[in-house]
N, C-alpha and C positions, 0 to 999 in steps of 0.2 A: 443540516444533515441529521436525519433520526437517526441515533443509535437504535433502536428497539426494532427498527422497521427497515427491510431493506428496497423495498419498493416506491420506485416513484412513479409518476406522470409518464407517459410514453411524449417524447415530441420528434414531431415527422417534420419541421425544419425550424429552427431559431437562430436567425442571422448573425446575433450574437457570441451566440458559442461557437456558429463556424468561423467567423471572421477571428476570437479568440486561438479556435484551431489552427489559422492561417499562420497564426505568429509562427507557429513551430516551422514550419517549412523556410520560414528565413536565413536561419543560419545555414539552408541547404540548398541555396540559391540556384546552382549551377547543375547540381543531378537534376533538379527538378524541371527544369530547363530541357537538359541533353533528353530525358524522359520525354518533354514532352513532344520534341524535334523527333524523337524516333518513333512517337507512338503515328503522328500523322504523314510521317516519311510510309509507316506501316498499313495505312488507309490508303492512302496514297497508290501504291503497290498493289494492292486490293480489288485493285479498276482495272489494271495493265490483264488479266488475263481474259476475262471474259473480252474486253475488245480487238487481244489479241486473236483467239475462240473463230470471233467473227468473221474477221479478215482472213483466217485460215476458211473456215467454210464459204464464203461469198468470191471470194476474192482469189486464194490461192488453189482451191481444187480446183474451182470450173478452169480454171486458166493451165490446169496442168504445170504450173511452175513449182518445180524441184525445189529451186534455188530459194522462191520466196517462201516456199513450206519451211527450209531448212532454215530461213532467217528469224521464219515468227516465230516457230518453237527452238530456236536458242536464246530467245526473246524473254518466250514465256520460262525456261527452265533459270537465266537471269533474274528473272523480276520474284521466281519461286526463293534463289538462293540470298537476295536482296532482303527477301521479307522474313527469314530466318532468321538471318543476322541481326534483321531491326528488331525484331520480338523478342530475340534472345537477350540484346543490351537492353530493349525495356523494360523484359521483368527483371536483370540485374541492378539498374537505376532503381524504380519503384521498392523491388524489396529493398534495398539498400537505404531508399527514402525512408520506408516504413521501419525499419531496424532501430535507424538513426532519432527517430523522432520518439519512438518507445523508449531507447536509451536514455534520453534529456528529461521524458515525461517523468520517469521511474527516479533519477533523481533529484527532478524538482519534489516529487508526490516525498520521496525519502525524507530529504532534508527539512518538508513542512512538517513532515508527522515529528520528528525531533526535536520541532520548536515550538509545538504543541505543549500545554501545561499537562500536567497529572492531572486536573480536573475531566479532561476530554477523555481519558484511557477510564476514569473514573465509569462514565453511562457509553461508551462505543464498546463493541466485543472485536476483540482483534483478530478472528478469524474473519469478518466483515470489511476488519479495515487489509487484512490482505489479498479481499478480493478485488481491491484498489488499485492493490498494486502490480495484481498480475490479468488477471482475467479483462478488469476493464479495459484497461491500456493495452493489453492484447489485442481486444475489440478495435479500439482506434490505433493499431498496426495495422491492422484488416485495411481498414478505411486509407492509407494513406499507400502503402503498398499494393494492395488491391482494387482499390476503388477510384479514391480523389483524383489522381492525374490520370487512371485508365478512362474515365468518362469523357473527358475531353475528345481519345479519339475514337470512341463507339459514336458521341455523336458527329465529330467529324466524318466518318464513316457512313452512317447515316444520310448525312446531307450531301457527302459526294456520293452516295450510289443514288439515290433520289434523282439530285441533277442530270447526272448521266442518263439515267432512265428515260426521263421526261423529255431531252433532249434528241433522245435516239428515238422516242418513237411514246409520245404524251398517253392514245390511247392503253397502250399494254402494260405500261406505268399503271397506269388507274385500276388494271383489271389485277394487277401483281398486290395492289394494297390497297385491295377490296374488304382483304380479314383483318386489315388494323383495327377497326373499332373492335373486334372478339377480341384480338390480341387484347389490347388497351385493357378491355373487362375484367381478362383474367388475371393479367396482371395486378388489376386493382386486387382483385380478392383474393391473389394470392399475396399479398404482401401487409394485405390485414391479418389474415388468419396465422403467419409464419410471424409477424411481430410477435402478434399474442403467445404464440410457442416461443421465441427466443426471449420475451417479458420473463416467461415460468421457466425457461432456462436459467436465465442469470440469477431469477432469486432463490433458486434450490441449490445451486452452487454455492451463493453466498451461505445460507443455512448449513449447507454441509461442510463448509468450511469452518463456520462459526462451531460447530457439535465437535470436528476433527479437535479443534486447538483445545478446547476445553479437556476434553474428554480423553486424549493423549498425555495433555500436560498435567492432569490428575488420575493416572493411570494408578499409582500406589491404593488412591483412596478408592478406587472403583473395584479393584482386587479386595481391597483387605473388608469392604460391607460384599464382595459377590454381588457385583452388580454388573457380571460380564454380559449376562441372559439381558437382562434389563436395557443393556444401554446397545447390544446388538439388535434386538429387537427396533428400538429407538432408530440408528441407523439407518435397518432394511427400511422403516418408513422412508425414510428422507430418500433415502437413494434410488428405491422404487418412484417416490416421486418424481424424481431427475430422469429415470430412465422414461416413463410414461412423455415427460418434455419434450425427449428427445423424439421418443418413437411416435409424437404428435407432428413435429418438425420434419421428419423424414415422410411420413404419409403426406405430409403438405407437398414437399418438392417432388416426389413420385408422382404427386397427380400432375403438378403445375407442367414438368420437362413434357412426359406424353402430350399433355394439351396444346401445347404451341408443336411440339412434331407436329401433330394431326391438323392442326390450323396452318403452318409452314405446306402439307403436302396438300392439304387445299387450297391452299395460293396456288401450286404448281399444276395445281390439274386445271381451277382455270384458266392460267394461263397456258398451257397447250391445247386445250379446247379453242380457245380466243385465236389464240395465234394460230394452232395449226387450220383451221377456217380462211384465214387472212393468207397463209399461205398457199391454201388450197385456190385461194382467190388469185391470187397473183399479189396481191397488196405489201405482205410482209414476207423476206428474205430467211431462209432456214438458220442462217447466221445470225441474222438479228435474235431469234426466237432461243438460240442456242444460247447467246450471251445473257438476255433476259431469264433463264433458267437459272444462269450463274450466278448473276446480278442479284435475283429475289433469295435466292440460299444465303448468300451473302449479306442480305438486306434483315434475314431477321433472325441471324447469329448477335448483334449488335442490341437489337431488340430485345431477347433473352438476356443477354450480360446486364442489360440495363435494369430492366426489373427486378434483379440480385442485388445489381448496386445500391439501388431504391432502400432494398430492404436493409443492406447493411449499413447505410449511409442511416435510416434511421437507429438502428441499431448502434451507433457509433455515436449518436446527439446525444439515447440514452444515459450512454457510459461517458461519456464527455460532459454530460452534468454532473452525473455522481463524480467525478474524478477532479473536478474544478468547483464544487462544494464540500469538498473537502480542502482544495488547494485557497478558499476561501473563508475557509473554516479560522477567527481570529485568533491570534496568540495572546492567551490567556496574561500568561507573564510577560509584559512586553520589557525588552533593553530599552535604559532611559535614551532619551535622546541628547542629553548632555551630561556624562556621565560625571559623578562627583567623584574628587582626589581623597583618598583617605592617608590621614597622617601617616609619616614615616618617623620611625619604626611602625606598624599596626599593632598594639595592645591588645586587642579581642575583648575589649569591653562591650558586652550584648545587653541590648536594655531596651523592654518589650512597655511600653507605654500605652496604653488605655485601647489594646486590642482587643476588638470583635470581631467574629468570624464566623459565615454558616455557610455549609456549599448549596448550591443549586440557589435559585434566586430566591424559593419559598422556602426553601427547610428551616428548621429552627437553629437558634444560638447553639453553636459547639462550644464557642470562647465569648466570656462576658468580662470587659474590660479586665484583664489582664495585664498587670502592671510586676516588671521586676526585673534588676539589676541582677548580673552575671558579670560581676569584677574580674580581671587577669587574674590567676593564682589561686581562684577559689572554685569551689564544687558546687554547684548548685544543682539538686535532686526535683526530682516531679514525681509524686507518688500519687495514687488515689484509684476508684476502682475502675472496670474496664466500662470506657468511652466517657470517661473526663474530662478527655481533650490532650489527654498528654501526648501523643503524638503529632497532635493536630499542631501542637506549638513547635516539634523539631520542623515540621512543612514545613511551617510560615519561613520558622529562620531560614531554611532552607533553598526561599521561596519557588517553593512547588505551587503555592497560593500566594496570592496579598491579602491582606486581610482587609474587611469590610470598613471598619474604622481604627483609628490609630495608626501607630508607626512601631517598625523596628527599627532599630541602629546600632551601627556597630564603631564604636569610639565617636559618637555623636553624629554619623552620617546615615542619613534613611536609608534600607539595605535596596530600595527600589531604584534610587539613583545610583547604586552600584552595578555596574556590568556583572551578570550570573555567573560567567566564567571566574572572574575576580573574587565575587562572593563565593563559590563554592571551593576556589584553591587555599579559602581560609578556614575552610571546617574541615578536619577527621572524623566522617561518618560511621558507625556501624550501626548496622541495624540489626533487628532481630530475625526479618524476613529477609535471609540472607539470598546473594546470587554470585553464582559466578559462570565467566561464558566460558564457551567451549572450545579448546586451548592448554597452553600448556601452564605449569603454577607461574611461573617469570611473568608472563604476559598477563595474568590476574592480577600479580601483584604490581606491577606498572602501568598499563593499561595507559599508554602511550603519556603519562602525565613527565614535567621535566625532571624525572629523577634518572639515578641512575641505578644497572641491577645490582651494584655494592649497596646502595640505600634499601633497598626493598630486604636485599638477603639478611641484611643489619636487623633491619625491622621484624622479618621472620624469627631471630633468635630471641629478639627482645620481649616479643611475646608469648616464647612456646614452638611457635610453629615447626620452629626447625626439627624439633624431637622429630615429627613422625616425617618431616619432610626427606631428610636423610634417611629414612629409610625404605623411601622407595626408587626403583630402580633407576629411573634416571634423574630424581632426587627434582633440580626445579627443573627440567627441562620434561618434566611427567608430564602427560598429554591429558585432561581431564577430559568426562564426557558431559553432557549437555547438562546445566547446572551444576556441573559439580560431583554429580550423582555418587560417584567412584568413591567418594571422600564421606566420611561419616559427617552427622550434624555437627560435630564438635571440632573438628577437624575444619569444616569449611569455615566456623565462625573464628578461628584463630586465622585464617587467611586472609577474612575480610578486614578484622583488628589488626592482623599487619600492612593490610594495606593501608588502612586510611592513616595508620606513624609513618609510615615510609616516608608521606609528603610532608613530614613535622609541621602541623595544620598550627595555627595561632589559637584554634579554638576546638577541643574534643566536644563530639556530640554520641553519645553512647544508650544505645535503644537496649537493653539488658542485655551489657554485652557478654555476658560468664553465663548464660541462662542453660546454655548446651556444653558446657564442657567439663571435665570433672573436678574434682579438690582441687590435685595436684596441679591443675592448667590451671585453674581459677586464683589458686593462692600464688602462682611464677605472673598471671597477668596483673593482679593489685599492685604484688611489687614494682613491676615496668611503669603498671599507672602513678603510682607516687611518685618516679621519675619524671614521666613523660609531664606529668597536669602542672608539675611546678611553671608559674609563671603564662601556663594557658588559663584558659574560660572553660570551665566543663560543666556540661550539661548529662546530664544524665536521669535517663529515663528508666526506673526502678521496680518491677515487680516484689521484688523476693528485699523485702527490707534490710536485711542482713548486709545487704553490698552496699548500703547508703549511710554507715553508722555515725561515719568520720565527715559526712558532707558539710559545710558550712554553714548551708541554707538548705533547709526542704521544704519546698511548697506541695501544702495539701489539695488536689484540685479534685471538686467536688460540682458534677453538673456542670461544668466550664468554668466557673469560680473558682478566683485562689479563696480559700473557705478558712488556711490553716496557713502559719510560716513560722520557720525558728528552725535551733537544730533539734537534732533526736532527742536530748532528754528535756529541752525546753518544752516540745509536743509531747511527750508522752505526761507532763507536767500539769499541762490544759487538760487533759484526760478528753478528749475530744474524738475528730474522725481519725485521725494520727494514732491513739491511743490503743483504738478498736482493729484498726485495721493491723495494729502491730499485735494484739492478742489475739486475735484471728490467726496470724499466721503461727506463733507461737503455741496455737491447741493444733494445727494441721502437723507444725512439724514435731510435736508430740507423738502423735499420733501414725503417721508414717514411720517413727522411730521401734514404737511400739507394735507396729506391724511385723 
């Protein structure tokens, strides 16, 4: 599946992916069934008037009989009330099919995109990928509600008004579906030309979808450069484009519905020209001729559905590839398949052994043999300038990634034979690129993990948060808005620090984590940290040197290389990259001071 590209290949039938499609309709064994019992009870029905038609005019006028008039048309008004009901339970079934099988699709598609690595979110735009999860599966709602079991009885339909025709009278059959082959034509070309319209449908919506999620979720940054004009403008293209799809689409079916009227009412003329001749003759019965009127209206109502279905049937193969290439899309970081036991107690000894690492299969080295020990009870720092790799290495531990060569491990076990659940209930994350969903603070700061809300609230004090939590109005039960918005940057990054103590992790990993918050919070959170890290693994990844002083270990990383290690005044001692980057900071924060 391109990320870049949302366009594929049209395919007008792939055995494959329908027989795939099949599957879904198994756990719905029995609607689909009763569907299709009613849809040919409904064909069925279909035949009952025009024969009754018949026998009314042949039969019960000339004969003057009262009684058998009053029998056919309670017959006919029967066989009307029969076919209500059948239609009614089959579009109840059918949608019901199609409901049911969108529902299982949307959480199969959910749960893959879940278990997708960060690498994937890396090159897919996620307005793309929710056109996955709504529009496409949409599409094959269409198809299974609308379509798949309703063909069955157009062409049962079909072949019993045929029989019947043929049966009752071969010549006026022939003369009733003389304009099949025009039909046939049109249909062809209408169902080329409306593909290519619903082709440029789906991929403007995808587009526009992709521009929405962007362009919403960076809303701050688009106000604060005035790029309202700019990115409206941007927009009206796309949407004009969409609407141009549409009003291609709509010109298609306007012409296609008239042209088969006009070809349906030329069926009908010659067949009253034909017949009423034969009638005139003596040959054929007014009754006959009457029913064959019904019969041909009849005959390419089924005709028309089917050319629709055509189209949406292809239209559904479309999005049933895109939806099952993604649902095939591999899992990056795969769960071992025999998972390893780690020691009891866990220690959180992390020890990163001759890692390399580059994303995409050509990009270059991020991490070049990367070697080093993260003992219980001690600090270990990563400094160096931006795209070093210093985050690259919270990933790996993480495993957001595995790396290209080498191992991680954590008390001597590779973290890739560890179950991710297991590995990730061992780290207390923060990062710098903070999130929180939308919700109330309890639920952010739990976030269904097995704690309980006394640990989380504990947590809150321990690092600050409480101060400004208590002061708002419903304190944690406050309802945040999407990301957090409501909450200042400093404010959200004390929520995320209290989350990830809540679950007293065996191992801290801290992405600058004081980077947003001020003195006062910054100096209550070092003291928590000197509590919390005794006897944890901390990792900490360091912008602002000053929060690193007392670490045990700093590694200098330089181009993906550890370049530099020891503590603060050992580096500064080498007079090295550690050196400079520490005078570096030390003329900035001059210099701000001095401001």
């Amino acid at each position: 599946m391109n990320g870049a590209s949302d366009e594929l290949p049209e395919r007008g039938y792939d055995p494959a992916l329908l027989r795939r499609l099949l599957r879904y309709l198994r756990p719905h064994g029995w609607p689909v069934a009763g569907a299709i019992v009613l849809l040919l009870l409904s064909a069925a029905l279909a035949l009952v008037g025009p024969e009754l038609t018949r026998r009314v005019i042949d039969v019960a006028i000339p004969a003057h009989d009262q009684g058998l008039l009053a029998t056919l048309a309670g017959l006919y008004l029967g066989a009307l009330i029969l076919e209500f009901f059948a239609d009614y339970g089959q579009a109840l079934l059918t949608t019901l099919i199609g409901q049911r099988v969108m529902y299982d699709l949307r959480l199969a598609v959910f749960g893959h995109l879940q278990r997708l690595s960060i690498a994937y979110y890396d090159t897919h735009p996620v307005g793309r990928l929710m056109t996955r999860v709504t529009s496409d599966i949409e599409t094959l709602n269409e198809l299974f509600s609308a379509g798949l079991v309703t063909v069955f009885g157009d062409l049962f339909t079909l072949v019993a008004i045929m029989a019947l025709m043929l049966v009752t009278d071969w010549r006026l059959a022939l003369v009733a579906i003389a304009v099949i082959p025009l039909v046939w034509l049109t249909a062809t070309v209408f169902r080329r030309q409306v593909r290519e319209a619903f082709r440029d449908i789906r991929t403007r919506i995808a587009r526009l979808n992709s521009f929405l999620q962007e362009h919403l979720s960076g809303m701050r940054l688009v106000q604060l450069f005035r790029r309202e004009n700019a990115s409206a403008a941007k927009f009206d293209a796309l949407n004009r484009d969409h609407l141009s799809a549409h009003l291609r689409s709509i010109t298609i079916y306007a012409v296609f519905f008239p042209v088969i009227e006009v070809l349906t009412a030329v069926a009908l003329a010659l067949l009253l020209y034909y017949g009423g001749l034969r009638v005139i003759g003596g040959t054929l019965t007014v009754g006959v001729l009457a029913a064959f009127i019904q019969l041909t209206r009849r005959f390419f109502q089924p005709l028309q559905d089917l050319s629709e279905k055509v189209n949406l049937f292809q239209s559904a193969m479309a999005s049933s590839e895109r939806v099952f290439q993604l649902l095939d899309e591999p899992v990056g970081v795969r769960e071992p398949a025999a998972p390893a036991r780690l020691p009891a107690p866990v220690s959180g000894e992390v020890r990163f052994e001759g890692v390399w690492f580059h994303y995409g299969e050509e990009g270059p080295w991020v991490l070049q043999d990367v070697s080093f020990t993260a003992a219980p009870g001690r600090t270990v720092a990563l400094v160096g300038h931006t795209g070093a790799g210093k985050s690259t290495i919270i990933s790996l531990l993480l495993r957001f990634y595995d790396p290209v060569r080498g191992r991680i491990t954590i008390d001597g076990v590779d973290i890739r034979t560890i179950p991710t659940a297991t590995l990730r209930g061992l780290i207390g994350f923060v990062q710098q690129d903070l999130f929180l969903f939308a919700g109330d603070i309890l639920h952010n700061l739990v976030l269904d993990a097995p704690i309980t809300p006394a640990d989380a609230v504990r947590a809150a004090g321990r690092v600050g948060a409480a101060r400004f939590i208590e002061r708002l109005p419903e304190r944690y039960q406050h309802r945040l808005g999407e990301r957090g918005r409501s909450l200042s940057v400093g404010e959200r990054q004390l929520l995320s620090f209290a989350r990830a103590l809540a679950r007293d992790p065996r191992i801290l990993v801290l992405d600058e984590a004081t980077s947003s918050v001020d003195a006062e919070a910054e100096a209550q959170i070092q003291l928590a940290l000197a509590e919390l890290m005794a006897g944890r693994t901390s990792l900490v990844v360091a912008h602002r040197l000053s929060t690193i002083l007392h670490a045990d270990e700093i590694l200098v990383l330089h181009h993906g290389e550890v370049r530099e290690r020891g503590t603060h005044q050992a580096l500064l001692a080498q007079r090295g990259l550690y050196e400079r980057l520490y005078q570096l900071q030390l003329r900035g924060d001059q210099a701000r001071r001095t401001a």
